[in-house]
LOFI-581733 format. One record per residue (C-alpha): x, y, z; residue in one letter. Coordinates in steps of 0.25 Angstrom, whole numbers. Layout:
// residues N
+-------+-------+-------+--------+
!  east ! north !    up ! residu !
+-------+-------+-------+--------+
!     X !     Y !     Z !      a !
...
+-------+-------+-------+--------+
This chain:
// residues 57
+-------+-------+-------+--------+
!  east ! north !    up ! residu !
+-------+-------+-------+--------+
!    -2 !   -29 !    55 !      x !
!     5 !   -17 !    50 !      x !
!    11 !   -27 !    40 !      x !
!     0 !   -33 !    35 !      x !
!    -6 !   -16 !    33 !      x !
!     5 !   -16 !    24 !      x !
!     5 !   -29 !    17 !      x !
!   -10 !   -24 !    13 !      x !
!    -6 !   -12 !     8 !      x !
!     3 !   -16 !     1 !      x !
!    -4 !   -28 !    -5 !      x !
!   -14 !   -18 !    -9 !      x !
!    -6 !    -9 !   -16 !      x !
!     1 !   -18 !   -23 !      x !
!   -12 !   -25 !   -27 !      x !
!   -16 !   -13 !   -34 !      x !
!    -3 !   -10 !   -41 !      x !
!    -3 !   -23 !   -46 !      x !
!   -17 !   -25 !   -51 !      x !
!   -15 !   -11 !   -58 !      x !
!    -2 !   -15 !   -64 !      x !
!   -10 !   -27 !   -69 !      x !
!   -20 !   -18 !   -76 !      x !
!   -10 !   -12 !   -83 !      x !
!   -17 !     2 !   -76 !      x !
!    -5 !     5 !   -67 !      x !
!     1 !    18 !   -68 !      x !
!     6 !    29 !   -59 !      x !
!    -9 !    34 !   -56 !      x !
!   -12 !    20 !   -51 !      x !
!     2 !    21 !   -42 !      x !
!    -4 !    33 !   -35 !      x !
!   -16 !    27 !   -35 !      x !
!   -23 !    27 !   -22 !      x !
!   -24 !    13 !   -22 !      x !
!    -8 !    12 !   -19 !      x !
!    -6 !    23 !   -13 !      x !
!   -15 !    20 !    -2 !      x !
!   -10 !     7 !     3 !      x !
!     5 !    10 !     2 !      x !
!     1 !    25 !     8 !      x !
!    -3 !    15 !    21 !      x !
!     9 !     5 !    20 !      x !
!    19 !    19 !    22 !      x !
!    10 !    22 !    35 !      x !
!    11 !     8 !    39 !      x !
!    27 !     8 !    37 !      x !
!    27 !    20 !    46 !      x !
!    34 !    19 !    60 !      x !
!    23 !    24 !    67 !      x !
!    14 !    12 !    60 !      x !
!    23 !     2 !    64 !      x !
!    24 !     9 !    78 !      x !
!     7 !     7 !    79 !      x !
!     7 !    -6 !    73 !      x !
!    19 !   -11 !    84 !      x !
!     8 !    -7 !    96 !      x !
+-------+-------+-------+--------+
């Protein structure tokens, strides 16, 4: 379950990078965008001992 969190994270992240890269819109405003920051922001909470301590119950 845990892995599959992250997955969709990431997934979702790098959706967005790649559709704005696409564009041709991608600067350092959209790397700090919430968009990214957000989902990668859960996928370091979801790497965290303590996640995979809950996750293992």
């Amino acid at each position: 379950m845990r892995w599959g969190a992250i997955a969709v994270e990431v997934v979702s992240a790098g959706g967005f990078l790649i559709a704005t890269a696409i564009d041709g819109d991608l600067s350092w405003i959209k790397l700090i965008a919430p968009s990214t920051l957000f989902p990668l922001a859960i996928v370091a909470t979801l790497l965290t001992p303590s996640a995979t301590r809950w996750f293992d119950r």
